[in-house]
N, CA, C and O atoms as CSV, one atom per row, in Angstrom:
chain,resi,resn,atom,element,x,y,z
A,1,UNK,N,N,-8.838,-0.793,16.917
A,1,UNK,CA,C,-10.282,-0.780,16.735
A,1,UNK,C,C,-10.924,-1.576,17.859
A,1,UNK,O,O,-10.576,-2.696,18.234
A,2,UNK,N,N,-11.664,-1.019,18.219
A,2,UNK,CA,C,-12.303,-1.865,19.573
A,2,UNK,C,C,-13.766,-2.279,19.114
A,2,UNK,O,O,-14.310,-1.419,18.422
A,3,UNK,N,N,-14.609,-3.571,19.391
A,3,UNK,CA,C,-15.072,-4.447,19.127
A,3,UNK,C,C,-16.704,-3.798,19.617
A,3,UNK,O,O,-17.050,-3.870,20.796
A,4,UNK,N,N,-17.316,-3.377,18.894
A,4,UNK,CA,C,-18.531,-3.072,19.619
A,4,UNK,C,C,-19.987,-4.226,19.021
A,4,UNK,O,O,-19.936,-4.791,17.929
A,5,UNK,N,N,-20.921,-4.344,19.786
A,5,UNK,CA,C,-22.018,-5.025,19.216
A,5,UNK,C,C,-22.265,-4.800,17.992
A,5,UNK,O,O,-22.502,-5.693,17.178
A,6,UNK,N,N,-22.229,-3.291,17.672
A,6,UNK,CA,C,-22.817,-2.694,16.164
A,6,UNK,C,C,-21.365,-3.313,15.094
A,6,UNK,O,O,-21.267,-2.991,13.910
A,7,UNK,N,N,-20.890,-3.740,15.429
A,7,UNK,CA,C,-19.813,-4.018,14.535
A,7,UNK,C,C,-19.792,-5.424,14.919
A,7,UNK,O,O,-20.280,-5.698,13.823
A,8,UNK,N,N,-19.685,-6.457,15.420
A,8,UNK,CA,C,-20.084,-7.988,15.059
A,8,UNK,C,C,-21.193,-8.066,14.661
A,8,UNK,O,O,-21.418,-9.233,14.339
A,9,UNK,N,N,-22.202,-7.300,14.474
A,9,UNK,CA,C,-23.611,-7.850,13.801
A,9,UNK,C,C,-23.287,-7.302,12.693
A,9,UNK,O,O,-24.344,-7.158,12.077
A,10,UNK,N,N,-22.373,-6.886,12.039
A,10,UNK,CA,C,-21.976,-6.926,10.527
A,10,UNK,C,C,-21.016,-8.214,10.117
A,10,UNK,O,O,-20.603,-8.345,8.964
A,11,UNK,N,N,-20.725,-9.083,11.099
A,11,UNK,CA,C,-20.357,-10.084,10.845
A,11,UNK,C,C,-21.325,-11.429,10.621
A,11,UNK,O,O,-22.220,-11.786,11.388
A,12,UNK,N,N,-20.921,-12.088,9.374
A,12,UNK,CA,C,-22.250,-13.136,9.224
A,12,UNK,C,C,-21.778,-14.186,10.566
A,12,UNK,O,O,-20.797,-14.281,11.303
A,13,UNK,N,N,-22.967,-14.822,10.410
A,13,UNK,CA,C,-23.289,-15.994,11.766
A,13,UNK,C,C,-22.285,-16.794,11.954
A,13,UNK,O,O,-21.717,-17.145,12.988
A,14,UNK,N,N,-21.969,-17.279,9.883
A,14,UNK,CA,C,-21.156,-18.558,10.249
A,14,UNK,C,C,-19.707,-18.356,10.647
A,14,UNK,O,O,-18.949,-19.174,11.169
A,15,UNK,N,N,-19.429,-16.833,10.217
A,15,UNK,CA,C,-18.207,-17.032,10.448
A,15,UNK,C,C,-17.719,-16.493,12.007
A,15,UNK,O,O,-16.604,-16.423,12.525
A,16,UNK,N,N,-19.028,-16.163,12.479
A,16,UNK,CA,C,-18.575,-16.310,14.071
A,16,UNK,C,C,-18.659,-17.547,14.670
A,16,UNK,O,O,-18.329,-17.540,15.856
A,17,UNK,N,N,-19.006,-18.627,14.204
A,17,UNK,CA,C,-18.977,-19.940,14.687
A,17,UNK,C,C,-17.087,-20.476,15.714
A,17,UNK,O,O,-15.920,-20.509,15.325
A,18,UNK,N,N,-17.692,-20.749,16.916
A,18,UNK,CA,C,-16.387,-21.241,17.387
A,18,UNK,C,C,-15.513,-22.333,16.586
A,18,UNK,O,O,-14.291,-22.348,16.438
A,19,UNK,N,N,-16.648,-23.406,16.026
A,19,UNK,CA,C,-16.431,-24.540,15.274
A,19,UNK,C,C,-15.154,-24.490,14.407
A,19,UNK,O,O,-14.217,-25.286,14.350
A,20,UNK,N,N,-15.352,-23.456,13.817
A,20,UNK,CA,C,-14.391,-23.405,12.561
A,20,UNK,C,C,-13.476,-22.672,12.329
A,20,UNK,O,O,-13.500,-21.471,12.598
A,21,UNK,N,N,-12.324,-23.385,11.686
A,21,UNK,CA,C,-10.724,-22.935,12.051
A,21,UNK,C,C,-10.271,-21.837,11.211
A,21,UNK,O,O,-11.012,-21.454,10.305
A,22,UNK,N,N,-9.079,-21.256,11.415
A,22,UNK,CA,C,-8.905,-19.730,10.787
A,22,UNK,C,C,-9.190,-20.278,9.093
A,22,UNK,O,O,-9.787,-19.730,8.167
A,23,UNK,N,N,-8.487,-21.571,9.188
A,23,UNK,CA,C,-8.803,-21.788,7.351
A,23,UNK,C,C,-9.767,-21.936,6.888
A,23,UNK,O,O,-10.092,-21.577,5.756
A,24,UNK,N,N,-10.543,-22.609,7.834
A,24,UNK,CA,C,-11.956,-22.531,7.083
A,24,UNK,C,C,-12.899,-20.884,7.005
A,24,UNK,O,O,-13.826,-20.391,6.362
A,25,UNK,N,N,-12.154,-20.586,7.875
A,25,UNK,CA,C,-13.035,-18.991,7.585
A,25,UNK,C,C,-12.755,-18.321,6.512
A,25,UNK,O,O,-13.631,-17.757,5.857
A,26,UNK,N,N,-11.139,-18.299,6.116
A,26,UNK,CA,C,-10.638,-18.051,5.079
A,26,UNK,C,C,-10.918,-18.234,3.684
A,26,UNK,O,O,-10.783,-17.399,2.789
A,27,UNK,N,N,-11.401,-19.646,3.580
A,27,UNK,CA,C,-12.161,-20.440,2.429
A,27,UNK,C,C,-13.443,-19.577,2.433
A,27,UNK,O,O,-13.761,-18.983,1.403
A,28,UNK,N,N,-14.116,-19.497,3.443
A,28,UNK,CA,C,-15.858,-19.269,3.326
A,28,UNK,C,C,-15.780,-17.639,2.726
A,28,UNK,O,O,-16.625,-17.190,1.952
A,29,UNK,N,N,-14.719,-16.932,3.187
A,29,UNK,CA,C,-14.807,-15.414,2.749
A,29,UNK,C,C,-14.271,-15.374,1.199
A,29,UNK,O,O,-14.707,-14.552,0.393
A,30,UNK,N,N,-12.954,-16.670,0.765
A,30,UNK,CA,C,-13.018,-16.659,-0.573
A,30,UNK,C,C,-14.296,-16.745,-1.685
A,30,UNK,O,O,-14.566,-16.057,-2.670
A,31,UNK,N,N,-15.087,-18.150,-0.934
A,31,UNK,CA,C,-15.677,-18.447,-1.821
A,31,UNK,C,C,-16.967,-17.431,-2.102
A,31,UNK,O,O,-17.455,-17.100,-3.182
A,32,UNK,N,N,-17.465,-16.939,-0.329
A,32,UNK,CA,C,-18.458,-15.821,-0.593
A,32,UNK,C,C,-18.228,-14.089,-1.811
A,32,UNK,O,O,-18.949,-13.153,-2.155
A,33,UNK,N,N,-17.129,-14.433,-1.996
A,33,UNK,CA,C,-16.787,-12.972,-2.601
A,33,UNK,C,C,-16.034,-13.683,-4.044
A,33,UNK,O,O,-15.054,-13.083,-4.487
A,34,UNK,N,N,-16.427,-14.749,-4.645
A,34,UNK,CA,C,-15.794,-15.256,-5.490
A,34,UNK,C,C,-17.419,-15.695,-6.129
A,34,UNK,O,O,-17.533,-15.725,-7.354
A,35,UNK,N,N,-18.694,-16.040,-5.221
A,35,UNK,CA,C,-19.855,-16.141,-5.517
A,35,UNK,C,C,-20.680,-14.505,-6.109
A,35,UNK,O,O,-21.666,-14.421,-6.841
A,36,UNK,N,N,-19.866,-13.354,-5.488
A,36,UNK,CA,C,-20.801,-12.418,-5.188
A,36,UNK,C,C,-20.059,-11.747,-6.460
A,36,UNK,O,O,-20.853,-11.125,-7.166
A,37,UNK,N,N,-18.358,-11.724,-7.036
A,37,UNK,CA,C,-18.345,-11.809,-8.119
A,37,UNK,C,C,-18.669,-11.965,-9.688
A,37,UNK,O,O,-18.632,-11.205,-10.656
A,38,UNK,N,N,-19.029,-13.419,-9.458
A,38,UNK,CA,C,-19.456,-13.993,-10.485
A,38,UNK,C,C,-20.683,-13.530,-10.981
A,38,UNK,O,O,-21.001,-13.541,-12.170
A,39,UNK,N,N,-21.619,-12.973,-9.702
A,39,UNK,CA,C,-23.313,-12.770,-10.031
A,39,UNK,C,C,-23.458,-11.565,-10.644
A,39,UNK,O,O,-24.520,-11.251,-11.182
A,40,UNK,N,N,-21.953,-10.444,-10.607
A,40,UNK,CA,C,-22.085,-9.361,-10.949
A,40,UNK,C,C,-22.263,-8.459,-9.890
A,40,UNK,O,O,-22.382,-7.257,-10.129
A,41,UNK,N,N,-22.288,-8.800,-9.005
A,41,UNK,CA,C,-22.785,-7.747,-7.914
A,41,UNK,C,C,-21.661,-6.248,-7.892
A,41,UNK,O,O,-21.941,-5.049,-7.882
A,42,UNK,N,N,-20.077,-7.111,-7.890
A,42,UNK,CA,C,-19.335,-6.504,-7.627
A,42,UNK,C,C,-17.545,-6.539,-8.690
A,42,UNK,O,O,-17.089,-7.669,-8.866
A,43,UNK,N,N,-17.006,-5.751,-9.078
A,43,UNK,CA,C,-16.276,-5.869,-10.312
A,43,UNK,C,C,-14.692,-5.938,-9.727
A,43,UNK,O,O,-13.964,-5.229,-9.032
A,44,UNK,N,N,-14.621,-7.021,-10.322
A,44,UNK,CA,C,-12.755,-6.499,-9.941
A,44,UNK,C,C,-11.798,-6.033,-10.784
A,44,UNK,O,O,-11.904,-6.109,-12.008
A,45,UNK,N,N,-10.591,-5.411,-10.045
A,45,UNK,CA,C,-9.804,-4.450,-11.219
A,45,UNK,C,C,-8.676,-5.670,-11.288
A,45,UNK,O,O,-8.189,-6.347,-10.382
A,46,UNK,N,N,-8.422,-5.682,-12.938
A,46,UNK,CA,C,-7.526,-5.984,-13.663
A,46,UNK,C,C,-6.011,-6.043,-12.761
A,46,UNK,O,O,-5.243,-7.004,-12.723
A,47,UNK,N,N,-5.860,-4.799,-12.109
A,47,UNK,CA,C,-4.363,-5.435,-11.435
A,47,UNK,C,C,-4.541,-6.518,-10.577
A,47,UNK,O,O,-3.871,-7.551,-10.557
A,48,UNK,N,N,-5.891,-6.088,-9.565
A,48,UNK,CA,C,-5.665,-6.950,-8.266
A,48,UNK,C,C,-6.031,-8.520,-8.635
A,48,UNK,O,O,-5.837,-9.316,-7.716
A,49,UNK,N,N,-6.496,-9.007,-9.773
A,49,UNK,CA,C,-7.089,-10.040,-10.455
A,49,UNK,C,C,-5.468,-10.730,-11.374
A,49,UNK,O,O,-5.193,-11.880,-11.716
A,50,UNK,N,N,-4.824,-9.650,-11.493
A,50,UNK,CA,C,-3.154,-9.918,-12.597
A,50,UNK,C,C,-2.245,-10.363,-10.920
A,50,UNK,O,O,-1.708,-11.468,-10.836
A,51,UNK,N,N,-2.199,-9.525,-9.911
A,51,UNK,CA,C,-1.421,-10.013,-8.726
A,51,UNK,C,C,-1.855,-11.259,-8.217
A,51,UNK,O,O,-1.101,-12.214,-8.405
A,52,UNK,N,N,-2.817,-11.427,-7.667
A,52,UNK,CA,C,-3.225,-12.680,-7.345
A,52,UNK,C,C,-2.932,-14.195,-8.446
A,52,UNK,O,O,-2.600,-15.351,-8.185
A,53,UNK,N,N,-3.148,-13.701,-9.315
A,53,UNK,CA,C,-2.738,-14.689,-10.657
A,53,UNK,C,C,-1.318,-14.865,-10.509
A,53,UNK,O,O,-0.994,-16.052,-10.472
A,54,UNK,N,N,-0.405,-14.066,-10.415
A,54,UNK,CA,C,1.470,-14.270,-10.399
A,54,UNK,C,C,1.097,-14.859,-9.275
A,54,UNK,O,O,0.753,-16.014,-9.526
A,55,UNK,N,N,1.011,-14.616,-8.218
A,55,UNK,CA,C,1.330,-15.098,-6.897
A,55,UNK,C,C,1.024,-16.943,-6.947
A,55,UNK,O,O,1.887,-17.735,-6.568
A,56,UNK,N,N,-0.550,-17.454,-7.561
A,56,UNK,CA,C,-0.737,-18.124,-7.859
A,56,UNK,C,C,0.296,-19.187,-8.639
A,56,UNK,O,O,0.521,-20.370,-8.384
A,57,UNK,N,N,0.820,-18.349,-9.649
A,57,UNK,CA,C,1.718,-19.090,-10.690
A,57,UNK,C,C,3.008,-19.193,-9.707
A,57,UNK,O,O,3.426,-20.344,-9.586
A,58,UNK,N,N,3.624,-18.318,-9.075
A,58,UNK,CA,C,4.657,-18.638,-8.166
A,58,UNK,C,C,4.526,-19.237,-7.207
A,58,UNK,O,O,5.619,-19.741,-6.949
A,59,UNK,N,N,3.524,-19.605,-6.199
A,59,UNK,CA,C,2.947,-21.302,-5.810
A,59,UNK,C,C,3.505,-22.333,-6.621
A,59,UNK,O,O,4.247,-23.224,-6.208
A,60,UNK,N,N,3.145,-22.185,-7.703
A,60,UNK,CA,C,2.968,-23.476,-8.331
A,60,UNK,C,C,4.227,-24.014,-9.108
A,60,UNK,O,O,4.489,-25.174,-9.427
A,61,UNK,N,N,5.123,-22.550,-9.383
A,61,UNK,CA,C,6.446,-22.885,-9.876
A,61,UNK,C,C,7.331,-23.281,-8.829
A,61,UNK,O,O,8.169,-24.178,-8.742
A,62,UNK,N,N,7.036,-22.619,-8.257
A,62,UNK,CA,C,8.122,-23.190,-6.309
A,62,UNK,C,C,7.328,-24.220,-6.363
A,62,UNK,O,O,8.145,-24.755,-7.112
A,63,UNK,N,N,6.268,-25.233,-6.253
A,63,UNK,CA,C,6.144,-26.296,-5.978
A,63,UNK,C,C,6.691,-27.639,-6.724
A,63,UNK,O,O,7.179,-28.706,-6.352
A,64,UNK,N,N,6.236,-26.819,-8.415
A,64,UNK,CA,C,7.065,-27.580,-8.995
A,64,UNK,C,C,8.546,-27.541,-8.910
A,64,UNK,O,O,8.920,-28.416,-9.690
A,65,UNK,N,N,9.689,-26.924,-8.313
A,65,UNK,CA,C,10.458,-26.583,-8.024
A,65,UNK,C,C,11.273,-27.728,-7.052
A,65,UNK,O,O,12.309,-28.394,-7.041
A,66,UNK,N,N,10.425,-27.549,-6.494
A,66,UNK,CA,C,10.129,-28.570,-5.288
A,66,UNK,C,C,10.763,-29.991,-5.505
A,66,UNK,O,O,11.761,-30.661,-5.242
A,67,UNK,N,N,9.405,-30.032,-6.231
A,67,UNK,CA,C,9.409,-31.787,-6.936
A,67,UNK,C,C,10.593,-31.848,-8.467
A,67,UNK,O,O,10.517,-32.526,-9.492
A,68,UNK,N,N,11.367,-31.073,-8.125
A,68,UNK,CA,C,12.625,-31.739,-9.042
A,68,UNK,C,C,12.160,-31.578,-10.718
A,68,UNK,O,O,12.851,-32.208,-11.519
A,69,UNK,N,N,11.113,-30.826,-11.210
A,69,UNK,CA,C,10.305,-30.382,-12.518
A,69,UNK,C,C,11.703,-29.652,-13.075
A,69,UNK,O,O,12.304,-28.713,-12.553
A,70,UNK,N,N,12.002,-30.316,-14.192
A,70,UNK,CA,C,13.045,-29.563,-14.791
A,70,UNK,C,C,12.686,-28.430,-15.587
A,70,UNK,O,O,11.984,-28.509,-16.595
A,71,UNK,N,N,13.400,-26.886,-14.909
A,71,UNK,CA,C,13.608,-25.775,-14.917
A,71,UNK,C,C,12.661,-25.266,-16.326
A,71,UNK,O,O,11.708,-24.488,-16.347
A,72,UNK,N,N,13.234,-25.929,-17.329
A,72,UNK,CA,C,12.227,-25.391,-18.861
A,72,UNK,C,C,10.919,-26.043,-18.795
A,72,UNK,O,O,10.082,-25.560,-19.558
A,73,UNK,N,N,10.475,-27.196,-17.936
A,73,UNK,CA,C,8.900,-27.083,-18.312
A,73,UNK,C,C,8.413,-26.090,-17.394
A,73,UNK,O,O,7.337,-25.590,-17.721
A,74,UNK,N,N,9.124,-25.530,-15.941
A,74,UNK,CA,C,8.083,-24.600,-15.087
A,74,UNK,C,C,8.282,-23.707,-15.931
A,74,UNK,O,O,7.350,-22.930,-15.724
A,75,UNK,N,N,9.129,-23.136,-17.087
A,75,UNK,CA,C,9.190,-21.643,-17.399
A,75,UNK,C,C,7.832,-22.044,-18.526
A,75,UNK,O,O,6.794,-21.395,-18.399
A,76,UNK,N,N,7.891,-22.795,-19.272
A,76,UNK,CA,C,6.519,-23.279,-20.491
A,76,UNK,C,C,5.377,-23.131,-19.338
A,76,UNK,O,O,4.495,-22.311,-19.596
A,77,UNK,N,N,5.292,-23.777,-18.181
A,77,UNK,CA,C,4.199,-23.860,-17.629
A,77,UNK,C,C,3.856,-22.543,-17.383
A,77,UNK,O,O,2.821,-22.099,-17.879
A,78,UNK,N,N,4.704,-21.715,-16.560
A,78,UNK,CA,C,4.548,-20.438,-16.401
A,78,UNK,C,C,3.913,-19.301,-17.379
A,78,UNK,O,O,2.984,-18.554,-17.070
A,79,UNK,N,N,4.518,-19.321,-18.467
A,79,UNK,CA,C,4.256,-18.966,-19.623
A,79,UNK,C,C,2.887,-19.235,-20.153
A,79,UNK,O,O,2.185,-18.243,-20.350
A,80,UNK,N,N,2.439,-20.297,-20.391
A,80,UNK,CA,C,1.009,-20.741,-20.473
A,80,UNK,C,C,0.534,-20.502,-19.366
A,80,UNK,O,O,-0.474,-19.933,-19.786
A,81,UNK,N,N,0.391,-20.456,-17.952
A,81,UNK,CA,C,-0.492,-19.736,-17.324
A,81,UNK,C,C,-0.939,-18.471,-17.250
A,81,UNK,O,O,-2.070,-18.114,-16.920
A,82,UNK,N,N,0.382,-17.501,-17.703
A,82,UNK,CA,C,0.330,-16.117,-17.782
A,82,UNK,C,C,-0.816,-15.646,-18.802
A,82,UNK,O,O,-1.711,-14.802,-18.847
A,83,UNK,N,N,-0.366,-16.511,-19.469
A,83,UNK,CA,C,-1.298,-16.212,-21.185
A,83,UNK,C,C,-3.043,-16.712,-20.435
A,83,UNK,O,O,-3.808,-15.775,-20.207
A,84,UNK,N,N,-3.253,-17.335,-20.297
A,84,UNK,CA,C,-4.257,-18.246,-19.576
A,84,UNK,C,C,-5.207,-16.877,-18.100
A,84,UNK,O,O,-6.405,-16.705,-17.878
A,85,UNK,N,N,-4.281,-16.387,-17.616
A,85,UNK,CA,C,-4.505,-15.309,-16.265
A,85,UNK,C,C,-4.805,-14.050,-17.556
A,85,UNK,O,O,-5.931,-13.554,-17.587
A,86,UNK,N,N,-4.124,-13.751,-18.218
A,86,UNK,CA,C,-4.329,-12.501,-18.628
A,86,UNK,C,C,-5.736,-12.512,-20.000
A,86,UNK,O,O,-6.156,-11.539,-20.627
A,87,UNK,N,N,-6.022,-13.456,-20.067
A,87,UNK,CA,C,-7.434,-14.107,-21.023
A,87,UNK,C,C,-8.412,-14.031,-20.389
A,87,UNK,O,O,-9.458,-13.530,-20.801
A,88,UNK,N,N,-8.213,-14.583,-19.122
A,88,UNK,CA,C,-9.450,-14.646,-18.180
A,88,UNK,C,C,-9.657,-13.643,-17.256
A,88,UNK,O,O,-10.757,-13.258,-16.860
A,89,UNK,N,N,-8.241,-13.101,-16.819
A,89,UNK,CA,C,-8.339,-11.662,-16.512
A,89,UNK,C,C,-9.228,-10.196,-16.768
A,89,UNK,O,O,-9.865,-9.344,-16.150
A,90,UNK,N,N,-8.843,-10.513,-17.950
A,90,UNK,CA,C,-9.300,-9.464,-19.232
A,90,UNK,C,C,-11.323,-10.007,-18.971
A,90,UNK,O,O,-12.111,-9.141,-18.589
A,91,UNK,N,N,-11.713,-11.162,-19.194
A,91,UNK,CA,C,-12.785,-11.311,-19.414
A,91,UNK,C,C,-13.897,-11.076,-18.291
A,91,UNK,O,O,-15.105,-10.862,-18.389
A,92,UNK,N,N,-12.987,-11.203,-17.107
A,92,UNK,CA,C,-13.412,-11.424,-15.686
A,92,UNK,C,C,-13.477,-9.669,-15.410
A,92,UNK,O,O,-14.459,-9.238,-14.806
A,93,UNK,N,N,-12.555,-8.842,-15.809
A,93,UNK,CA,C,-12.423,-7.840,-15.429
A,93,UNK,C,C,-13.377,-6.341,-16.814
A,93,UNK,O,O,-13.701,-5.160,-16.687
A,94,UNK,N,N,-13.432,-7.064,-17.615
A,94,UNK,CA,C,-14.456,-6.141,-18.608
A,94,UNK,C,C,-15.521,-5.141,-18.217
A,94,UNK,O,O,-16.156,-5.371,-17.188
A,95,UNK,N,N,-15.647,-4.629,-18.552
A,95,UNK,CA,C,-16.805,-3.677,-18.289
A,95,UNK,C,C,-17.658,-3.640,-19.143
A,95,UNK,O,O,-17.290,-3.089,-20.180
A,96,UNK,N,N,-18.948,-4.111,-19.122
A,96,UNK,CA,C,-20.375,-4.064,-19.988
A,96,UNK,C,C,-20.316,-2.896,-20.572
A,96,UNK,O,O,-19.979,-1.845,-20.028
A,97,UNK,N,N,-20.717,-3.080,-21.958
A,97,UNK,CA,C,-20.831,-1.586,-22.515
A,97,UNK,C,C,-22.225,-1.377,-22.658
A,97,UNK,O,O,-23.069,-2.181,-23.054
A,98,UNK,N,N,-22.384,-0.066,-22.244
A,98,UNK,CA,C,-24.033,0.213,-22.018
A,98,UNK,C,C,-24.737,-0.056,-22.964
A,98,UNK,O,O,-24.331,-0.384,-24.078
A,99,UNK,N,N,-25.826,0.053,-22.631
A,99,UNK,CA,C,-27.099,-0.426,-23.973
A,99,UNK,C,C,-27.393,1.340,-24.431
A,99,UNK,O,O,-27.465,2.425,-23.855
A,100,UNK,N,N,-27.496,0.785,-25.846
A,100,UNK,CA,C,-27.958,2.102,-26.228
A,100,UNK,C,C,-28.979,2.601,-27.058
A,100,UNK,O,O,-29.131,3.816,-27.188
């Protein structure tokens, strides 16, 4: 894809800023589409909201992993997060039922 004017002016300002590092751009596009979420603008599907959630929980079990967490509390922890992702999942991912 080659880079034309009409296509960086679909890029916002800040994140053409030299200033700021790949992570922080990374953060600003989470949080902008985690804002634009929440307001309703835009809906997410149940899988891609269930993947991100495992991936999450497998962070956190390899970390605890890490730190020497003996084996049956990451599987409890795990377990309660799943339950926890698929609650909020479900609520995050609903669809309004029309007015009638």
């Amino acid at each position: 894809m080659r880079w034309t004017p009409e296509s960086l002016s679909a890029i916002p300002l800040e994140l053409r800023s030299p200033n700021l590092s790949a992570l922080q751009k990374i953060k600003l596009i989470v949080v902008k589409s985690v804002a634009a979420i929440a307001a309703g603008g835009q809906t997410m599907s149940f899988g891609l909201y269930a993947i991100g959630f495992l991936i999450f929980i497998g962070g956190l079990a390899y970390g605890a992993h890490l730190l020497h967490v003996p084996q049956h509390w990451i599987v409890v922890g795990a377990i309660v997060l799943l339950g926890l992702g698929i609650v909020t999942g479900v609520t995050a991912t609903r669809q309004k039922d029309p007015a009638e």
